[in-house]
GUTOR-212672 format. One record per residue: x, y, z of N, C-alpha, C, O in turn. Coordinates in steps of 0.02 Angstrom, whole numbers, plus 50000, padded with zeros to 5 digits. Atoms other than C-alpha are relative to their C-alpha. Example, Ala and Ser with C-alpha at 12.3 -4.5 7.8 and 13.67 -1.06 7.14 Angstrom:
<nodes>
500454994150000506154977550390500455006050000500975005950033
499584994149997506844994750357499615005550037499865011050045
</nodes>
This chain:
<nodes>
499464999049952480625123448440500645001649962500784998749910
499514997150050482175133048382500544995450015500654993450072
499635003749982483595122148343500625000050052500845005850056
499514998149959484955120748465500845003549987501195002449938
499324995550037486605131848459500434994750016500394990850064
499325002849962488195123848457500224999150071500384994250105
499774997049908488615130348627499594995850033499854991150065
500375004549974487085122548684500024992950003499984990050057
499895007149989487315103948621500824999350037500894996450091
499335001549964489165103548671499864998650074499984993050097
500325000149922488415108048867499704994850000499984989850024
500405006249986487145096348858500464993549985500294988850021
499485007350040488605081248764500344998450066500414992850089
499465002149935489765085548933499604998050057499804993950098
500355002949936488355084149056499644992749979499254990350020
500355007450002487725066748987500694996950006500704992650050
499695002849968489435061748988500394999850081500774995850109
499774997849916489755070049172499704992950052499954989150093
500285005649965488435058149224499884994349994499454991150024
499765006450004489025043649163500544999150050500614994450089
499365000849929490545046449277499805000750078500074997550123
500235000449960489475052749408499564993050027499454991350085
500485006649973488375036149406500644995549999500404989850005
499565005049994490025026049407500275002750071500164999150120
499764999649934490915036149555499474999850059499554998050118
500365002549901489415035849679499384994149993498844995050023
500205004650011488705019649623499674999150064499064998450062
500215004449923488415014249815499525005850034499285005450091
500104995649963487775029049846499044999749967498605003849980
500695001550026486075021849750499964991250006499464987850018
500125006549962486485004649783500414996850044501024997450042
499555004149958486984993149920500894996549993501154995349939
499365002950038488724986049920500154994949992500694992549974
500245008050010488004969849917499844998549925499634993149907
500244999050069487704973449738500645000749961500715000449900
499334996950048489554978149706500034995349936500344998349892
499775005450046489634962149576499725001949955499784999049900
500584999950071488384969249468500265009149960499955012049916
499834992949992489364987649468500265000349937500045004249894
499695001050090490554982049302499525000049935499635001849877
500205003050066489184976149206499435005749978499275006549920
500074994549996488184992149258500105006149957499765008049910
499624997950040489285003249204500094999549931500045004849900
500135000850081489384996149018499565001949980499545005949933
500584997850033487814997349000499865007349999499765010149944
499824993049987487835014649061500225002949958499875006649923
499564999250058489035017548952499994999949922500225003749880
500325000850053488295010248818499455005949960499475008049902
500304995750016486915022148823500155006849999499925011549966
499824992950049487685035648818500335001449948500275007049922
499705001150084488645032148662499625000249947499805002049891
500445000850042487105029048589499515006649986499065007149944
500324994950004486615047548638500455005049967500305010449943
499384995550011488245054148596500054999549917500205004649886
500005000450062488135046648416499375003849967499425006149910
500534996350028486375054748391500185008449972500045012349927
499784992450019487125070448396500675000949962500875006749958
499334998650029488865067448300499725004449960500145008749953
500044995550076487975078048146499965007350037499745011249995
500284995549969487725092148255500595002650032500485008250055
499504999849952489535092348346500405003849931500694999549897
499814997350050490195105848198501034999250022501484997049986
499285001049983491975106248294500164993150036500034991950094
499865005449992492575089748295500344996050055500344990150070
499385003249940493875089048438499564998950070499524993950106
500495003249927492675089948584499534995249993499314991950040
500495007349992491495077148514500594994250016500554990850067
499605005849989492995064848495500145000350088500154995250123
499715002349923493505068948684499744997150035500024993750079
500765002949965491745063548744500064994749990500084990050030
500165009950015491695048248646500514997250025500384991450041
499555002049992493365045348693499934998450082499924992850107
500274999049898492995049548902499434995449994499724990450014
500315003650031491635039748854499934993450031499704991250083
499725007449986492345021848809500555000450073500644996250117
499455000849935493665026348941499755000450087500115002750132
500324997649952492605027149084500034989650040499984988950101
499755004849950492955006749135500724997650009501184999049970
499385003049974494344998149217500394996249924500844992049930
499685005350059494904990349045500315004349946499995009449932
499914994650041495884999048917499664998649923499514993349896
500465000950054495035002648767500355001549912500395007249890
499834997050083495695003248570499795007749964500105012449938
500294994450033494235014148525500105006150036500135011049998
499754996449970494625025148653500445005749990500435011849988
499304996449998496285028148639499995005049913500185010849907
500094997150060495935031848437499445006749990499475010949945
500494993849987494535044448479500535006250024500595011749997
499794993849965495585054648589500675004749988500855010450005
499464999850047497145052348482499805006549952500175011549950
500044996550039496175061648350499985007750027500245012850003
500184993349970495505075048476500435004450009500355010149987
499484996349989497095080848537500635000749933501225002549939
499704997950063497725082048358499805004649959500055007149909
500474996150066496405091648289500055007250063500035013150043
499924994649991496615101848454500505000650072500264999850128
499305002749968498405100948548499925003950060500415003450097
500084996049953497735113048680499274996650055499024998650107
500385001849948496485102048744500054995450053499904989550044
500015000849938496755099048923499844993250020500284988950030
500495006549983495485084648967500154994749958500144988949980
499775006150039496095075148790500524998050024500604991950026
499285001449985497695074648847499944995850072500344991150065
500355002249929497035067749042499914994349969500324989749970
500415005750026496075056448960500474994549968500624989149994
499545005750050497225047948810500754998850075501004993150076
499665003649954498505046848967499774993950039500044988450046
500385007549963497295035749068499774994849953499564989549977
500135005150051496935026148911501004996249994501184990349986
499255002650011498995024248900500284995650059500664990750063
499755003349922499175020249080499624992250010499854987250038
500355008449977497885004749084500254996449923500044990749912
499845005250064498594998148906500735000950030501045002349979
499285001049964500344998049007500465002749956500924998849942
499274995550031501565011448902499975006450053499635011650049
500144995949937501765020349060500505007449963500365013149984
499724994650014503035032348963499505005449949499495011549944
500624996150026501655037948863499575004250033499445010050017
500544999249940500485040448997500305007850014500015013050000
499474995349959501895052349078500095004549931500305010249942
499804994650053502105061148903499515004849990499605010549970
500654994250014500075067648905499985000650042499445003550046
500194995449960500205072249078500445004450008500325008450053
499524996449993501655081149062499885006849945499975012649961
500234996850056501135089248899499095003250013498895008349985
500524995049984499385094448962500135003450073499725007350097
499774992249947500335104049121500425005649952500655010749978
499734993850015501085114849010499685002549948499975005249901
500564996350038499605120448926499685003450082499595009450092
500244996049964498895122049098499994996050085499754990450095
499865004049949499275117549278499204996250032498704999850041
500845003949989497625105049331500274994950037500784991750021
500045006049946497465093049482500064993349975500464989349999
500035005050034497055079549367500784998449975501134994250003
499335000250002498705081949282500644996850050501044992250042
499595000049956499635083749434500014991250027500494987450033
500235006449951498815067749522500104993949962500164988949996
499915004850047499035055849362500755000249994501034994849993
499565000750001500655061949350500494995650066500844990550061
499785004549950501225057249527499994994249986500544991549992
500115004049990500475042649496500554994549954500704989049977
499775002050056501505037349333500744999650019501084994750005
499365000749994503205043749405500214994250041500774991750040
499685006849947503075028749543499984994049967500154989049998
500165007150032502675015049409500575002249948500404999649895
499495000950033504325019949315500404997949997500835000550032
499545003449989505405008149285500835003350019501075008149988
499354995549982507165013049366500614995750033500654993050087
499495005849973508745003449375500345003250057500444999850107
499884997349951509415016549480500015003450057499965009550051
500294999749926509185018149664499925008350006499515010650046
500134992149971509415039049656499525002749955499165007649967
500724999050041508215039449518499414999650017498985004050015
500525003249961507055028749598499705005750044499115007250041
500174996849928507085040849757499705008149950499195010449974
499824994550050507095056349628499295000749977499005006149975
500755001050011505295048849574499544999950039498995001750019
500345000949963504615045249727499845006950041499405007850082
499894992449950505005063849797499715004849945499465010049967
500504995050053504215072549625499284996150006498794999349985
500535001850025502865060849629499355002350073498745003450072
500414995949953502385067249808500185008450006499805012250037
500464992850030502535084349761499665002749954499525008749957
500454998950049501565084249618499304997650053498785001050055
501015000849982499945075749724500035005450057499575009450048
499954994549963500375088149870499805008449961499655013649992
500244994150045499975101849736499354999749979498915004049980
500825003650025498505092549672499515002050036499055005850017
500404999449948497735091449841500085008950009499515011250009
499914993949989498225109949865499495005149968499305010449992
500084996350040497385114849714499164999950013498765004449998
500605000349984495825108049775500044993450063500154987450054
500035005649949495685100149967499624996650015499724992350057
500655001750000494125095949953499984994049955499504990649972
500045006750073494365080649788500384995650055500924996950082
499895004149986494385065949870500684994649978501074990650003
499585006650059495305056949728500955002450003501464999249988
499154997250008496985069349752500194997950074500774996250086
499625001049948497105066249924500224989750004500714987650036
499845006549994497035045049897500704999649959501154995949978
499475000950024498345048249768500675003150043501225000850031
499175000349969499755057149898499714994750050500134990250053
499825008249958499205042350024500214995849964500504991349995
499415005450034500005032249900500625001049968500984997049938
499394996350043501295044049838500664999950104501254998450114
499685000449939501845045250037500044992250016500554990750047
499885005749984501555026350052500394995749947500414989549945
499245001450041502935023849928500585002650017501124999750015
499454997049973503955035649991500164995250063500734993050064
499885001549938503805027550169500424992449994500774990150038
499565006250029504555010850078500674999049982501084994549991
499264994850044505965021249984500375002850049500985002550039
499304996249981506795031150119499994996450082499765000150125
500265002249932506705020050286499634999150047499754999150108
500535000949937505115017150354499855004550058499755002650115
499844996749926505105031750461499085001050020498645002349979
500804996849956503335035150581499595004249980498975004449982
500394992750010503025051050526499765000449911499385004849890
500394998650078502655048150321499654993050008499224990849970
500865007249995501685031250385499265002350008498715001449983
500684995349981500675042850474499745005949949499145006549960
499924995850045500685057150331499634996049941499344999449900
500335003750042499985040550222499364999550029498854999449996
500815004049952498555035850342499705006849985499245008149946
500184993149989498405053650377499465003149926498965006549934
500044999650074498005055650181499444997149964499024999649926
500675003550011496895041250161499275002750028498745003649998
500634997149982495735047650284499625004749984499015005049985
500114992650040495735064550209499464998849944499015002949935
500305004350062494965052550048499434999350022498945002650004
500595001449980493815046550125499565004750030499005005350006
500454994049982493125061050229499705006849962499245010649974
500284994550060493175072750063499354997949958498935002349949
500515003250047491905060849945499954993150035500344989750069
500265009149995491015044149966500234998049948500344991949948
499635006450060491765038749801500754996050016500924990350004
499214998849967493675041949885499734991250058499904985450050
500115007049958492855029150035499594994349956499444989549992
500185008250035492125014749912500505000249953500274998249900
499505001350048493665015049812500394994450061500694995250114
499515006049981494274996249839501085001850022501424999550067
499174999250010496335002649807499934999850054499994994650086
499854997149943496195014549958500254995750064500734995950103
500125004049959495675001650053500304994450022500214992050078
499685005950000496804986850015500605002750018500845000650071
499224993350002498525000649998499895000850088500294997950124
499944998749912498015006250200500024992850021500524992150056
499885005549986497854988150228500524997750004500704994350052
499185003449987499584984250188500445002750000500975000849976
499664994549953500254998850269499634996850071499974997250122
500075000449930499444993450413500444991850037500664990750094
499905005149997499964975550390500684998650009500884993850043
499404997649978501694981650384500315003050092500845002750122
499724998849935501674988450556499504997350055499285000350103
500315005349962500714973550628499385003550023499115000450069
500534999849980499274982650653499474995249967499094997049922
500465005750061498314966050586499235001750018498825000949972
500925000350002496414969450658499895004949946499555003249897
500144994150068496404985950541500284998749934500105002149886
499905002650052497384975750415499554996949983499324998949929
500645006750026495994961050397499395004249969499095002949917
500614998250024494624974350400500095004049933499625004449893
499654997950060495554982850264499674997349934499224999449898
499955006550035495674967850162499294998749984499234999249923
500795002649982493664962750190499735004749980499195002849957
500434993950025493044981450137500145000349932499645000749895
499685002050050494214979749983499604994849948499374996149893
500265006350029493554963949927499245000450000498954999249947
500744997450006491694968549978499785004849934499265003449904
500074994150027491744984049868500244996649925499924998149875
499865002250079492604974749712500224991150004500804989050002
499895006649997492274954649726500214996049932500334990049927
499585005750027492944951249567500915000149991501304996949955
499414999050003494524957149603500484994950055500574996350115
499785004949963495424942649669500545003550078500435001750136
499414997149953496994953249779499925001250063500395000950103
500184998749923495894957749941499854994450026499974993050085
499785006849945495564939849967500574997950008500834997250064
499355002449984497074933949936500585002050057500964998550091
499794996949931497764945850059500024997250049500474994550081
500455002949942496614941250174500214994450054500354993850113
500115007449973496624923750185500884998950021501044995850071
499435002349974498634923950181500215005750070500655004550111
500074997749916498514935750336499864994650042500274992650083
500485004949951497334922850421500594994750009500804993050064
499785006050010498374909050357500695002150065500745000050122
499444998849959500074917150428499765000750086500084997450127
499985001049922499264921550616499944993550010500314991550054
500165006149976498514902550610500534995950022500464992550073
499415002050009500114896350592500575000350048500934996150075
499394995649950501224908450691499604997950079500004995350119
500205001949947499964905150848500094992950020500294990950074
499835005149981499984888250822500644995950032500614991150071
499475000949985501844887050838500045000750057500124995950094
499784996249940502024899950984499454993250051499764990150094
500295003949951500654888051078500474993450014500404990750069
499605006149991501934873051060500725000450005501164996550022
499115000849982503524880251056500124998449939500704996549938
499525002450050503814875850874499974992450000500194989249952
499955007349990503574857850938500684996149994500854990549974
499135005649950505454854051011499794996050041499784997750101
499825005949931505254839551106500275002750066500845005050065
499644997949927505514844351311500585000049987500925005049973
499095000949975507224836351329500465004049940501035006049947
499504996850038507914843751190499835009350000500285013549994
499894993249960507294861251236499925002350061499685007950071
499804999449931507614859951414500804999149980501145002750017
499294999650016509484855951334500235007049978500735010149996
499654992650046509504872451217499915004250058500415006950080
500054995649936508824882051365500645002850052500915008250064
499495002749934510024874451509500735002749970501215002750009
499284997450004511574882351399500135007449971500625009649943
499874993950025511114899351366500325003150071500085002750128
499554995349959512514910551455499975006349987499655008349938
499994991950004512774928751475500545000849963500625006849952
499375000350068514374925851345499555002749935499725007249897
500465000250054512874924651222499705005549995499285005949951
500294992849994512384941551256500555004249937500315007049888
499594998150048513934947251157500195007750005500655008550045
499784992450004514124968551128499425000950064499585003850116
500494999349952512464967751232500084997850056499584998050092
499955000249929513164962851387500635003050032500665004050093
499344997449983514884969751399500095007849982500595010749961
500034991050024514524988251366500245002949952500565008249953
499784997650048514824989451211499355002049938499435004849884
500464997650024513054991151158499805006949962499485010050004
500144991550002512735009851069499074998850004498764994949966
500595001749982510825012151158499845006649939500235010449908
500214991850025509595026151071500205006950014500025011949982
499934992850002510395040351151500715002849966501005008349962
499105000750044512125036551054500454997850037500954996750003
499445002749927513195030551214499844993549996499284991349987
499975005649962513585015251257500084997550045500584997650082
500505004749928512695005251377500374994050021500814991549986
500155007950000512694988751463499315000750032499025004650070
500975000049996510854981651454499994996650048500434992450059
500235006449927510144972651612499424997549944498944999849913
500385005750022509674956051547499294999250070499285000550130
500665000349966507704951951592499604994149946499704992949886
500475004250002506454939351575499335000149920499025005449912
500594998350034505104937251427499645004550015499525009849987
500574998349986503894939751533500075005950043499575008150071
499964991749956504454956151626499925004449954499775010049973
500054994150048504394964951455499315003650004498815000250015
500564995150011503094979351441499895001549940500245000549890
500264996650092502234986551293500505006249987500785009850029
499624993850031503144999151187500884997349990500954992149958
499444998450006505105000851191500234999050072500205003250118
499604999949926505984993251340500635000950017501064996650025
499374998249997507295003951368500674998850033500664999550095
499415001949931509134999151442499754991650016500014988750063
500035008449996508484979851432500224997149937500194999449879
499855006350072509114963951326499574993150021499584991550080
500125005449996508294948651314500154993649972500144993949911
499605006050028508954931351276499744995849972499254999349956
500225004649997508324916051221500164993849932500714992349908
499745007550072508314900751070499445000149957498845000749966
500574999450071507544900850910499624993050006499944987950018
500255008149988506224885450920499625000349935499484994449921
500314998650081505354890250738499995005949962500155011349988
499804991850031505394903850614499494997249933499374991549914
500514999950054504154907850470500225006849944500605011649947
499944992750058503964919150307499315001249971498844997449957
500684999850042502684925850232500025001849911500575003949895
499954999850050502384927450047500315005649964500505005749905
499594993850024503114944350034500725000050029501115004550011
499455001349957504564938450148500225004150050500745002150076
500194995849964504344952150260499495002950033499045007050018
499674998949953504374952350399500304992250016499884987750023
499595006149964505694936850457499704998850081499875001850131
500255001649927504654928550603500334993550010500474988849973
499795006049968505314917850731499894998450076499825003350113
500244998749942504924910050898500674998050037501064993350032
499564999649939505954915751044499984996350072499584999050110
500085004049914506004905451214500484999350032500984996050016
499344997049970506994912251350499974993850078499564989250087
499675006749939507694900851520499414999450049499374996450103
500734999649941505994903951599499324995149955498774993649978
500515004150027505134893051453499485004149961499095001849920
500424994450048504224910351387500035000149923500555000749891
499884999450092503844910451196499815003749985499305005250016
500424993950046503434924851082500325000849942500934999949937
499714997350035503584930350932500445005649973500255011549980
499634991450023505024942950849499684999549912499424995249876
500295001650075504634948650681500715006149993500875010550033
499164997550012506464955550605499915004749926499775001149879
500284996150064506144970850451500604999949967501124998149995
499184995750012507514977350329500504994649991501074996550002
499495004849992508454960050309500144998449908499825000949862
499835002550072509154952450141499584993650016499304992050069
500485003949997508294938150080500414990650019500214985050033
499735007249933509654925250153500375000050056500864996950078
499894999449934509684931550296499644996550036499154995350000
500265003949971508924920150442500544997450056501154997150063
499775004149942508944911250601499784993950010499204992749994
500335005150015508854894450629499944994150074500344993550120
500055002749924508254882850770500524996650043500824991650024
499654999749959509224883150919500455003049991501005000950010
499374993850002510224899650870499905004250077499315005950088
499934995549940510364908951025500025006749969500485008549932
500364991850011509604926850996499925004950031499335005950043
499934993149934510104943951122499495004549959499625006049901
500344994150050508674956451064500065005250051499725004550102
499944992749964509134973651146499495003949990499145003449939
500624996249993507874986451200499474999049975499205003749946
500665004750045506354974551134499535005750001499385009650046
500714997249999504974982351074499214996249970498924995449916
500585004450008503484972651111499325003049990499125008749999
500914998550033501674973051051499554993550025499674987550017
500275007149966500324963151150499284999649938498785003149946
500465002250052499204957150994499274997950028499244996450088
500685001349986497244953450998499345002749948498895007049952
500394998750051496454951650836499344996049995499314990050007
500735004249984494724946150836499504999149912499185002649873
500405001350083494004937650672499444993850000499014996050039
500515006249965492774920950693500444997650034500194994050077
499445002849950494384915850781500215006450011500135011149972
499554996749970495444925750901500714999150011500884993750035
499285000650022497264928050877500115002950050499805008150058
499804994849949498114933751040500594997550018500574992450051
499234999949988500104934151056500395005850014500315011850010
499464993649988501494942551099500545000549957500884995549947
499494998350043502684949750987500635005750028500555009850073
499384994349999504554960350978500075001849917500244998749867
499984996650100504474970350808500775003250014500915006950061
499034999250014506644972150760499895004149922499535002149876
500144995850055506774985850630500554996049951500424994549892
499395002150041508484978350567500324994950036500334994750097
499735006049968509404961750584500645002050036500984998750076
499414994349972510724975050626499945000150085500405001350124
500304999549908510004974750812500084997150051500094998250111
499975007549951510224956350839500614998450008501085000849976
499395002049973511494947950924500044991650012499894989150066
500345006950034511464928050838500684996250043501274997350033
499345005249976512564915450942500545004250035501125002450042
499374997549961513494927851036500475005049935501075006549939
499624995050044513874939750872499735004749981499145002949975
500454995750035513204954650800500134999449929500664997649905
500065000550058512654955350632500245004949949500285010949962
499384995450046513694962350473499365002649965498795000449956
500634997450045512884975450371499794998449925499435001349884
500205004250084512884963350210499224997050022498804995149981
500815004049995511224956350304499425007250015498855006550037
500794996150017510074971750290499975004849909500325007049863
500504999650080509044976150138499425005750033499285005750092
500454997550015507754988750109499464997949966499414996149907
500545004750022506054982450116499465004049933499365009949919
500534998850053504804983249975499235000450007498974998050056
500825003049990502944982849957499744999149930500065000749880
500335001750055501804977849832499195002850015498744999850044
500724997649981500264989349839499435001249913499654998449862
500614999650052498704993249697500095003249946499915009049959
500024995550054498885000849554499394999949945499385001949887
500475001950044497284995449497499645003649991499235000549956
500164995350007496465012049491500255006149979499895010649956
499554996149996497845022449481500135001049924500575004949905
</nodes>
């Protein structure tokens, strides 16, 4: 048999390492996901063997730079960063400064050993050898993990980092992996410039895209935890939990989707329990806080000095808990007394329970606040044009309340005052970067 050409082993070197990556991205797609625990250790071995095929042939690899990229793509192929790795691919792209994939590569080796300016130096430096999705989509990913003392910087990153994956995806709509990266390039943005509807939806919108392009895009844990707490953010909690639970299914040793989880669970257990008691005021003493709320206590919200959504100012007709409707109740205020208030571990959203002269309780949940900002029991609380949400999350227990979601403490009207704009803040999140 005639020996093999150069040309030939190189082909054959990239397709044994292709399908080392291929048996890592559709893992589930040969086994159950009941198996996910055994997927890490998998993989090594995997891994292993092909190193052990890749070294058979080092005498045979006459141009040196593409063997190193292999071995280098290689070791770099788990969640861990690797020494040997990074020194493989180091050499590759020295021996040949035009290669594309080394440069990809020794970035994702830079990015999981945490010199994120590094990272950002080989994806920046293999786009201008040659514009590539990969590039583009690592880069996004790098400009949002840059440290930045300053707030127009910050925004400066978050607005290149979603047009770089918007290019990505462009370049190919079909890669699963570019469209999960602008759902998280938009679900940073949606953090960064005010929460607005339309790049929440532009995130979701994005994820799904992920998932409907590849099955690797839908068993990628991140996706899954990141939509989770976008959803968790705008109280959609049943699609938050299941979030959380697919997350954690798909990668059980990754502690973050339970933890989620359980402090979801923990916070409704909590928050229901209250709303069922009122916070546990004693009658007489909230039949007292009750018995002295006045229409004084209404404050800008009862004397027409309100500015409503259409920019004019209103006076709101005061109404009842329990007359509120779902959505946005326009041209209404509602009154009542703080009887408990909660936080959750991210401190956002400021919950508290409301109970108006009719004895009605529900929860508000208050966005956008500084972190000593608060109300405290028996503050008298005007919430204008409420916008309620009738809850009904179903898990081995059922969670079913009523809520008013307040974008800004800016809204409320505390003891008969409106609130100064030293009490709102721009909220944060804390989403995955554990793939990324």
């Amino acid at each position: 048999m005639a020996a093999e050409s150069e040309a030939e082993v190189t082909r054959r070197l990239q397709e044994l390492v292709a399908g080392l990556y291929r048996f890592r991205d559709t893992y589930f797609e040969t086994h159950s996901v009941e198996q996910a625990a055994r997927k890490p250790r998998d993989v090594v071995e995997e891994m292993e063997r092909t190193l052990r095929e890749l070294e058979g042939a080092e005498g045979c690899a006459k141009h040196r730079a593409p063997y190193l990229m292999l071995k280098g793509k290689t070791l770099n192929v788990t969640a861990d960063y690797s020494p040997q790795a990074e020194e493989a691919l180091s050499r590759a792209v020295k021996l040949d400064p035009e290669l594309v994939e080394g440069w990809n590569q020794l970035g994702e080796v830079y990015w999981k050993k945490g010199d994120v300016g590094a990272a950002r130096t080989c994806f920046s430096g293999a786009l201008n050898h040659c514009r590539n999705k990969v590039s583009l989509r690592n880069l996004s990913m790098v400009l949002r993990q840059l440290p930045c003392q300053d707030p127009e910087e910050r925004a400066r990153n978050v607005a290149d980092s979603v047009a770089h994956a918007k290019e990505a995806v462009q370049m190919d709509v079909q890669d699963g992996a570019s469209w999960y990266i602008l759902g998280n390039a938009f679900l940073s943005l949606f953090f960064n410039s005010g929460q607005s509807p339309r790049i929440s939806q532009q995130a979701l919108s994005a994820y799904a895209r992920a998932e409907k392009a590849d099955c690797t895009a839908a068993c990628n844990p991140d996706l899954h935890l990141n939509r989770a707490t976008l959803y968790k953010y705008e109280e959609s909690y049943q699609e938050a939990l299941e979030g959380f639970s697919r997350a954690k299914l798909l990668d059980p040793a990754w502690p973050e989707p339970k933890l989620r989880e359980q402090q979801l669970l923990d916070f409704l257990e909590r928050l229901t329990g209250h709303l069922d008691n009122k916070g546990k005021v004693k009658a007489k003493k909230l039949q007292s806080m009750l018995g002295s709320l006045r229409p004084s206590l209404l404050g800008p919200c009862g004397d027409g000095r309100y500015q409503g959504t259409s920019g004019q100012k209103v006076t709101l007709e005061q109404r009842p808990l329990s007359a509120l409707k779902p959505g946005v109740n326009t041209g209404v205020v509602v009154l009542g007394r703080v009887v408990f208030s909660l936080t959750t571990e991210e401190k956002v959203p400021f919950t508290f329970g409301l109970v108006d002269s009719e004895g009605c309780c529900l929860a508000v949940m208050v966005y956008n606040m500084v972190e000593s900002w608060g109300v405290l029991i028996g503050d008298s609380v005007a919430v204008p044009e409420p916008q309620l949400k009738q809850q009904e999350i179903r898990r081995e227990k059922t969670f079913s309340f009523r809520s008013l979601r307040v974008e800004s403490p800016l809204l409320l009207v505390v003891n008969g005052k409106a609130q100064g704009p030293g009490c709102q803040a721009s909220a944060t999140v804390v989403y995955s970067p554990q793939s990324e």
